[in-house]
N, C-alpha and C positions, 0 to 999 in steps of 0.2 A: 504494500500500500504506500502509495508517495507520501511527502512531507506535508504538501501543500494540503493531500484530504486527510492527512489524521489531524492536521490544528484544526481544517475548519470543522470538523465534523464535532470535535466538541464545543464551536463556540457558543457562547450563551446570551442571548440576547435580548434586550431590555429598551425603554425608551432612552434616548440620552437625555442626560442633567443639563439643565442651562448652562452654557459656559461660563465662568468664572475668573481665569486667568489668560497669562499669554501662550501655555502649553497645553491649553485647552485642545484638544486636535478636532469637537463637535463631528465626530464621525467614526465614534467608538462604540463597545456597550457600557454598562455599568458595569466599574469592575471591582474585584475583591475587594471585600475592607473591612477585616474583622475586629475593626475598631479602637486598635491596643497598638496601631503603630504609624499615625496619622503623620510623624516625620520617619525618616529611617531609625530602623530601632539601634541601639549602641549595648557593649558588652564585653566581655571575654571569652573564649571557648578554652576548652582544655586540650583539643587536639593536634596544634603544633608544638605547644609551652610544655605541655607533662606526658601526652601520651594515655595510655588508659590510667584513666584520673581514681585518685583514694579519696573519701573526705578528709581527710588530715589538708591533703593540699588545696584541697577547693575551700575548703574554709581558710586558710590560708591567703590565697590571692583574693576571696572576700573582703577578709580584714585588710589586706593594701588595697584594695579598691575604696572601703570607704576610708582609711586613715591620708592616704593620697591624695584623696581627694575628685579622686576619676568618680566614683559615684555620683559627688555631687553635680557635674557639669555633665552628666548623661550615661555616664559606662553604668547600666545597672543589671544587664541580665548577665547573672553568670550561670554558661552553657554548658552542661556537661554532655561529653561526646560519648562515640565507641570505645564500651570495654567496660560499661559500669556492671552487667549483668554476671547473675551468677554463673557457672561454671554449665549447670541444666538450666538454663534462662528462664523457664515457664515452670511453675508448682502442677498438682495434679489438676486444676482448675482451669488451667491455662494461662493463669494470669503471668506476665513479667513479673521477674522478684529480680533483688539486685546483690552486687555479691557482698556477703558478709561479712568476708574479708577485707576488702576494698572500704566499705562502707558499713562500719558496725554499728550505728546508730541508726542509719533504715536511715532512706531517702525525702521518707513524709517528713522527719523529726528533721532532717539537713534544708529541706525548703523550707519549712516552718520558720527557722535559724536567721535564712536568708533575706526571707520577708520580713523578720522583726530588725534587720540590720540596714533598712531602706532597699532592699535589694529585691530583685525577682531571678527566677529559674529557669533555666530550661532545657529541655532532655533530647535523645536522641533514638530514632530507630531507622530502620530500612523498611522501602517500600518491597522489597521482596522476601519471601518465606527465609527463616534460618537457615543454613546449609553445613554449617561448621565452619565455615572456611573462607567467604567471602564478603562477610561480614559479621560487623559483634552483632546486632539486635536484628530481627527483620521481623516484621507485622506484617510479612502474605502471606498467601495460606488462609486467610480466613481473619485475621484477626485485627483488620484496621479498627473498628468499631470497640472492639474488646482494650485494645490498648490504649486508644484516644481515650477512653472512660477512665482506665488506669491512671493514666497521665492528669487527668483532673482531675481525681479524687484523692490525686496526691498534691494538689494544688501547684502545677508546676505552669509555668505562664510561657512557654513556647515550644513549638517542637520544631527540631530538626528531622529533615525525611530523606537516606540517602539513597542510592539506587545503587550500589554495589550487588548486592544479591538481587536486584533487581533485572541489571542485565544480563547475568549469569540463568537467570530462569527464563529471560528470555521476554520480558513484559515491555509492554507497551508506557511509557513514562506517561505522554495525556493522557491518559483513561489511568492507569496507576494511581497520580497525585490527585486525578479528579476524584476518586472514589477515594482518597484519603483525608480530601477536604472537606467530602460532605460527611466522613464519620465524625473528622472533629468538629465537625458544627452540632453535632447533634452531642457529643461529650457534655454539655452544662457548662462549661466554661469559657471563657473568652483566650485563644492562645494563636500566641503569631505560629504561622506557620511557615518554615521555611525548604522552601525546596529546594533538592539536591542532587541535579544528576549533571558530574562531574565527568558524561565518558565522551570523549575524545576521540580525535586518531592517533594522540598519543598511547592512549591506551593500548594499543595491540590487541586487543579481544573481538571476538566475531559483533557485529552490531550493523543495521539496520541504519539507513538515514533519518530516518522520523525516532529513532532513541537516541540521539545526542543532546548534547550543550545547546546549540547552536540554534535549535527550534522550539528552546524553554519558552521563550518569549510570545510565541503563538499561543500559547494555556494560560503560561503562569500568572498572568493578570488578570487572569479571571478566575484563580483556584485557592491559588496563594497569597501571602506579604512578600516575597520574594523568593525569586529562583535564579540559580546559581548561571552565566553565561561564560563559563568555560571550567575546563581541567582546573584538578589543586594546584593551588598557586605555589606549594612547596609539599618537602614530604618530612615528614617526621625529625629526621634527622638535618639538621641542617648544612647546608651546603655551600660551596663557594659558586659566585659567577649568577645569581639564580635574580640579578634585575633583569635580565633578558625575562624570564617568565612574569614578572611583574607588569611590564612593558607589554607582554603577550595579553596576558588575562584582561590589562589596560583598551588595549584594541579590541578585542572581540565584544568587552562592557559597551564599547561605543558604537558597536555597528546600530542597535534599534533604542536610540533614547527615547522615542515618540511610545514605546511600551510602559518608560519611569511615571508614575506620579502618585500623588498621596495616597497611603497606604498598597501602593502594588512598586516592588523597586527589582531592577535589574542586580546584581548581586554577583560581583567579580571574584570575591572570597575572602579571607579574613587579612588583616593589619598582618605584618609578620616584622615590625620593626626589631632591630639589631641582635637578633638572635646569636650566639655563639655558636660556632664551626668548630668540630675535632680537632682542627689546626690553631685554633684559640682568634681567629680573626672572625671579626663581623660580617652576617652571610650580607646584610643592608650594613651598609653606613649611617650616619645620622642622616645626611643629607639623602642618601638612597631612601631611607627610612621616611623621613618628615616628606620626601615627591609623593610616596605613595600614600599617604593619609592627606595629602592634599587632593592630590585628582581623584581619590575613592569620595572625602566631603564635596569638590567641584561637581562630582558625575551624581549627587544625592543618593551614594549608595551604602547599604547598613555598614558600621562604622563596628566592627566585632575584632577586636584586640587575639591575635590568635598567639602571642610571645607570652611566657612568664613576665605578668610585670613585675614583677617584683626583682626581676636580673636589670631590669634597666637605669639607667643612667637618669638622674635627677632630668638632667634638661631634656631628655625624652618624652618625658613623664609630665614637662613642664609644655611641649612642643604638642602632645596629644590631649592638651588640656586648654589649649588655645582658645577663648570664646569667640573670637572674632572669625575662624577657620570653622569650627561647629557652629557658629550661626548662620553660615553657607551651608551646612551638610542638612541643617535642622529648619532652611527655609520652607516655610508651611505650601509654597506653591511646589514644593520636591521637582523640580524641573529639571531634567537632567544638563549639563554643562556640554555641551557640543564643538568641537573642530570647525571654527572658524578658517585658519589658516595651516600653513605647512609647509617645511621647506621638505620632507622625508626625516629629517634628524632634530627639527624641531617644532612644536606645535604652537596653538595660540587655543586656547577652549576658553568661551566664553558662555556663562549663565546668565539668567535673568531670575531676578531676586523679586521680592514680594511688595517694595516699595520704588513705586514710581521710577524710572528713568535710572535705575540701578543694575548693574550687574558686578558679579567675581568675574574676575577673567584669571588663566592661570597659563602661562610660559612656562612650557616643559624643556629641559635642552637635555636630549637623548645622547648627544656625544659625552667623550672621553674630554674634553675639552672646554673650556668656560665659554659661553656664544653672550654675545649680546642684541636682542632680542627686542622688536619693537611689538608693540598693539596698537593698528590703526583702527577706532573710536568708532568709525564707520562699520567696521566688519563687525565691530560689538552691538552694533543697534545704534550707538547715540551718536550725537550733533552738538554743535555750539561748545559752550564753556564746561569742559568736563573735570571733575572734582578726583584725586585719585588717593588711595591710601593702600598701604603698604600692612597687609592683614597678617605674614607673617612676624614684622617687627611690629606692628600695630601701632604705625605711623603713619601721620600726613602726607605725602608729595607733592601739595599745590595743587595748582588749579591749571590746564593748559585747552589744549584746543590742539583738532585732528588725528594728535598720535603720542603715545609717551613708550619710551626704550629705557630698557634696563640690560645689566651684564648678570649673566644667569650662572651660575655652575658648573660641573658636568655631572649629569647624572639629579641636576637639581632643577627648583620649581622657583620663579618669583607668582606670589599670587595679590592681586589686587581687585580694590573694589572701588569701580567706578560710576559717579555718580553726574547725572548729564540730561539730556533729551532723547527721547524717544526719537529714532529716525526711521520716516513712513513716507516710500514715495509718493507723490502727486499730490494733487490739493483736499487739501481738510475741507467736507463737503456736509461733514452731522454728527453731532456727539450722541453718546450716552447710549449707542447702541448694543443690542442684547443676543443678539445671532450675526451671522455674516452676513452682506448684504447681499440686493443683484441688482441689477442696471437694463433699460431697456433705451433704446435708441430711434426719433423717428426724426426721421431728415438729419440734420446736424443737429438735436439737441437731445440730450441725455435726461432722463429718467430714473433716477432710484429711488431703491424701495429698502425697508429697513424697518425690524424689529425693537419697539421702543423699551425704556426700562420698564415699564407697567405691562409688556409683552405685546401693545396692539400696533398695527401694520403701519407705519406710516410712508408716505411718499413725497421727496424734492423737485419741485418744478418751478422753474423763474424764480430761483434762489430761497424758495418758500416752499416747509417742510409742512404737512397738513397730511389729518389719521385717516387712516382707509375703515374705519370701525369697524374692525376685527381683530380679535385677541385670537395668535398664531403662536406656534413651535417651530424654533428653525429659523430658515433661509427662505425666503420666498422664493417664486421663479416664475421666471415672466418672457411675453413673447410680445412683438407689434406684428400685426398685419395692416398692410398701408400705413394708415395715421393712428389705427387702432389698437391699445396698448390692452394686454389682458394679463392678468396674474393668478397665479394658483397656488394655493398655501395647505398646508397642514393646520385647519384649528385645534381647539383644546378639546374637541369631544374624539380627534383620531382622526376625521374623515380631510376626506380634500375638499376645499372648496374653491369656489373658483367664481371672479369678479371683469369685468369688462368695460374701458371707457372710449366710447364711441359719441363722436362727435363732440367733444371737449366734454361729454356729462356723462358720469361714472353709471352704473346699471344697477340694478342689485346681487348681493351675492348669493351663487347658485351651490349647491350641495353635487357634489360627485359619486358623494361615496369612499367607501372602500373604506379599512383596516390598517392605517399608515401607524409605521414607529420610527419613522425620520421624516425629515423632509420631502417631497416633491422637486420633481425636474420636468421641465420642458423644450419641446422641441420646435424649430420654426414651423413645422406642420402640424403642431397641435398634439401630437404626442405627448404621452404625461407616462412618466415611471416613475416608482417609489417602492419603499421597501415596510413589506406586509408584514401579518403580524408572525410567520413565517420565518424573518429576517431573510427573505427572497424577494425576488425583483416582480416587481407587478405593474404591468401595462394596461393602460387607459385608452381604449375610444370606442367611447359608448359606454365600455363596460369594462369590469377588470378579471386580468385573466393571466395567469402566473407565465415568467420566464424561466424561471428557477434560477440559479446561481451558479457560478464555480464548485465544481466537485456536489454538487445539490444539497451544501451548507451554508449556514444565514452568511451574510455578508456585515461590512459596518460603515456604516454611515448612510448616504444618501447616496443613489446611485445618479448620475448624468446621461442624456441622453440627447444627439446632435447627430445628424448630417446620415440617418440610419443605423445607427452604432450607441448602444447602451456601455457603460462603462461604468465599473465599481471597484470599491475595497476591499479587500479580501482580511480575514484574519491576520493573515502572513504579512499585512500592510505591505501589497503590490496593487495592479493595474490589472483587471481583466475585463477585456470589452467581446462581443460578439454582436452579430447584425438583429435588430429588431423583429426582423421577416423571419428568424428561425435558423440556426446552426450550431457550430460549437462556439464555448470560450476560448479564449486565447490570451497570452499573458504577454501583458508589455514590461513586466517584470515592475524595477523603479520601488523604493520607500518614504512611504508617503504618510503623514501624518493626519490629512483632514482628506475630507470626501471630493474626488477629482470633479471637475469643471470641463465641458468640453463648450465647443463654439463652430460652430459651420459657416464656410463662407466659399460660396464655390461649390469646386469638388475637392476643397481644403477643410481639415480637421484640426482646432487647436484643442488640446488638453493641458490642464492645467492644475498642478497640482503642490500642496507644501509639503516637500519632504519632510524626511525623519527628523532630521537636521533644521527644519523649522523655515530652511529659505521656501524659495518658490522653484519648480520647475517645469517644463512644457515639453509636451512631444506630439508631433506632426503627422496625421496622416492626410496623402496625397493620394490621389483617384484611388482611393484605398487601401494602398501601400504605408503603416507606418512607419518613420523614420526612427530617430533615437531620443534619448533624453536630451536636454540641454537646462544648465542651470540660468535664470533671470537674476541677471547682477543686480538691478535695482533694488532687489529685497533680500537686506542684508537677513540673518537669523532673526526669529523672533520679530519680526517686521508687522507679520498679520496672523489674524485667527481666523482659526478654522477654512471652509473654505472661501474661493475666488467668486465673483459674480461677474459674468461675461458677457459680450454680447458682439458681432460683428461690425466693427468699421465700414465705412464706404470703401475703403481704397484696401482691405484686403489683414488692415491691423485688428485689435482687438480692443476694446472699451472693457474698462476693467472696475471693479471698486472692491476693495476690502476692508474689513475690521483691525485697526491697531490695538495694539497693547494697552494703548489711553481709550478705549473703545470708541472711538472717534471713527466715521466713516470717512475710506479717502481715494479720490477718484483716479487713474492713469490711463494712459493711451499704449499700448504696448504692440 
């Protein structure tokens, strides 16, 4: 079975939330959020630092957690990994017991301990049955429900799920962790769940495309608090040379940031600062050490301490306690930090923070060598007079304008937070918008429509914005024939409705029908598609009547529809379009954050859509031949939300309007 139908086939599909920020992507479902990790959650694990952990030690780096003081600025679950079980893991009951050796006080009485010391817990098992051998704990077989009860009745507040004996039996990870996360819903208790399938092609073991790392991302935001997006970052023992895997785990965290947000996070793997090597040297440096707890807080991903702290070095201790670097990891809009720029050896990742015209931005310089390293302000989102500060010394730098350079390290990170204007091409055209807009065009003069904050429709004409008296969900979407402008919306009881003004005087609005859980799209011939309650594509005229989907699983967001060609989001956040009239899908591949946009003009196809990465991108087909991606410089990162609103120029461009960051609507010619 491919990759693309085992994500979608479990996706789960809901109406979408109003948008609320700038990483909104408005063409998702509702995703996990078991309510206990509304930032990335922080902590310690036992499985790089001790190994199969005793209580003696884990009550140990407790009491340095809160006497350090890491407790207090966030480190508070401490995780206990593989190896706590007993020797026959299960009593005659089936239940998990833990070893007695290890743990002579019983695990209830060690969480009990935890929670009275500000702290929380949390445990570990395998998504696949025991074996002996390839895993300490494993709950298949039967026993996800049985031990998720366990695990709460010993009051422990997260679990870890790994999938070692998982892929040795040969299971399928979505369907795995999904049936793992509806047993722990049903446990009684509220617990993060973390998911964990670490296999690789490092690995060398037999596996499947649809069981790797690499396609956590297609489920886990909809199962879990986070799942794991590549191999362990290290192993046991520590070793020399091993920022090359840091650097590794780093890139593959960044391929799908448009999966990060509150309470659902991508998850590269644990902190592993300056661990000692056999050889008595440091596997990280300080500086190797403090890059990687910088871009793990820049990328908003769980911040889990996996070294002995209590081996480390005061200003370590002092560096992973930084407020001003956890208040990027702990911003409430969890938006992941994104690849701006690049030379190959160095980067530029810049985030958007939860206050106004703010971001971190953080300079990695990957060589042996110290680079000096600029941020142009532009490729960050803002404009005008930018404010910068220096979040690792937690200092000022002035105030400049365009661009600000620093000399980096090697192996090291400067990180800053800059403070500026929102930069949105074209002209500011309507504030205080609550969906993405659209735009209709008759002769030379542009038309748009937009979502108010009270939710009812309104429309700009001759610089004057006035309600279409309809309270909608969404994006409107709209067509002219001749001078005649018509719009179709999704209202709030689900159905489409649909409005017409003809001969400068509006009509009344007519009921369509149909079962919508996004928005509505339209074509210049009156076409209407929209995604049912199904999460599949459903066509409109006259009546409605299913297209079905990629792989004949729900889709996300709003699907577009132009020039004979339907086009959607898939789970996997790619592009799949097929003809109206009836045939297959087809995948233009592309990662994309919000619900594609196309535009007919001709026998030309524009599509339009905001990558992963938050800029804009476009791709062309021509007498039906599509072309390739191409990125739109004009929209830096984080420029707009959700989707584009399009419409045909006369001379063959595209009339554009999107939603900013300041929710302000703003107009382009592209």
């Amino acid at each position: 079975m491919s990759v693309r139908r085992v994500a979608l086939a479990i996706a789960l599909m809901s109406l979408v939330a109003a948008p609320a920020y700038a990483g909104d992507d408005q063409g998702a479902p509702t995703y996990y959020d078991s309510g206990v990790a509304k930032t990335p959650y922080m902590g310690w694990n036992t499985y790089y630092g001790l190994g199969a952990p005793t209580e003696k030690d884990v009550r140990g780096v407790a009491d340095f957690l809160v006497s350090s003081g890491m407790r207090d600025v966030g480190y508070k679950i401490v995780w206990i990994d593989g190896g706590w079980t007993a020797p026959a893991p299960r009593d005659a009951e089936g239940n998990l017991v833990e070893d007695p050796a290890k743990f002579p006080g019983g695990l209830p009485k060690l969480v009990k301990d935890l929670h009275a010391k500000g702290l929380k817990a949390g445990i570990y098992t395998d998504a696949g049955p025991s074996d002996g051998k390839n895993c300490a704990v494993g709950s298949g077989g039967g026993y996800y429900e049985k031990d998720a009860k366990r695990f709460a009745d010993w009051k422990f507040d997260a679990v870890k799920v790994d999938f070692l004996c998982g892929i040795f039996a040969n299971l399928k990870p979505a369907q795995a962790f999904t049936d793992f996360s509806k047993a722990l819903a049903k446990a009684g208790r509220p617990m993060i769940l973390n998911i964990c399938n670490p296999v690789t092609g490092e690995w060398g073991v037999p596996h499947e495309p649809d069981q790797t790392a690499d396609i956590s991302y297609t489920f886990g935001p909809l199962v879990g608090d986070s799942w794991r997006t590549s191999t362990d970052i290290a192993f046991g023992t520590p070793y020399e040379g091993i920022w090359r895997d840091v650097l590794r785990n780093m890139d593959r965290n960044a391929a799908h940031p448009e999966s990060n947000g509150p309470g659902h996070y991508n998850d590269p793997d644990y902190l592993i600062p300056m661990r000692k090597t056999q050889q008595g040297t440091y596997e990280l440096n300080e500086e190797e050490s403090t890059s990687q707890f910088v871009m793990w807080a820049q990328m908003s991903s769980p911040l889990i301490v996996g070294s002995d702290p209590r081996t480390l070095p005061p200003s370590m201790v002092n560096t992973l306690k930084n407020p001003e670097i956890l208040a990027v990891n702990q911003d409430p809009l969890a938006i992941q930090g994104v690849r701006v720029a690049s030379t190959g050896d160095t980067d530029v990742y810049s985030k958007v923070l939860s206050r106004k015209g703010e971001r971190s931005v953080v300079l990695l310089n990957r060589r042996d060598v110290p680079a000096e390293m600029t941020v142009n302000f532009a490729q960050a989102g803002l404009k005008g007079n930018v404010s910068v500060r220096d979040l690792r010394a937690r200092a000022d730098r002035g105030t400049t304008t365009d661009k600000y350079t620093v000399t980096v390290p090697p192996h090291g990170t400067a990180m800053l937070k800059l403070r500026g204007t929102d930069l949105v091409p074209g002209e500011a055209v309507g504030s205080d918008a609550t969906a993405s807009p659209a735009i209709a065009r008759v002769g030379d003069e542009a038309l748009v429509f937009s979502r108010s904050t009270g939710g009812e429709l309104k429309m700009l004409r001759n610089g004057q914005w006035s309600s279409l008296g309809k309270a909608i969900q969404g994006q409107p979407a709209v067509r002219t024939v001749g001078s005649d402008v018509e719009v179709t919306v999704r209202g709030n009881d689900n159905r489409a409705w649909q409005r017409t003004l003809h001969n400068g005087r509006w009509g009344s609005w007519k009921s369509l029908g149909g079962k919508l859980t996004d928005a509505p799209s339209v074509s210049a011939d009156g076409t209407i598609v929209a995604r049912g309650e199904d999460g599949k594509v459903w066509l409109h005229k006259g009546t409605w009547t299913s297209l079905g989907a990629p792989g004949d699983a729900p889709i996300y967001g709003r699907p577009s529809v132009a020039g004979g060609q339907v086009a959607v989001r898939t789970a996997a956040d790619d592009v799949w379009v097929r003809p109206v009239s009836g045939g297959q899908w087809t995948s233009l591949g592309g990662v994309i954050s919000g619900s594609p946009t196309m535009v007919e003009f001709q026998d030309r196809i524009y599509l339009f859509a905001r990558a992963g990465d938050y800029t804009l991108w476009q791709i062309n087909s021509s007498a039906g031949v599509w072309g390739g991606w191409f990125n739109r410089p004009e929209f830096p990162s984080n420029s707009l939300i959700g989707a584009v609103g399009a419409t045909a120029g006369a001379d063959g461009s595209a009339w554009t309007v999107v939603r900013g960051p300041d929710n302000r609507v703003y107009r382009q010619k592209l």
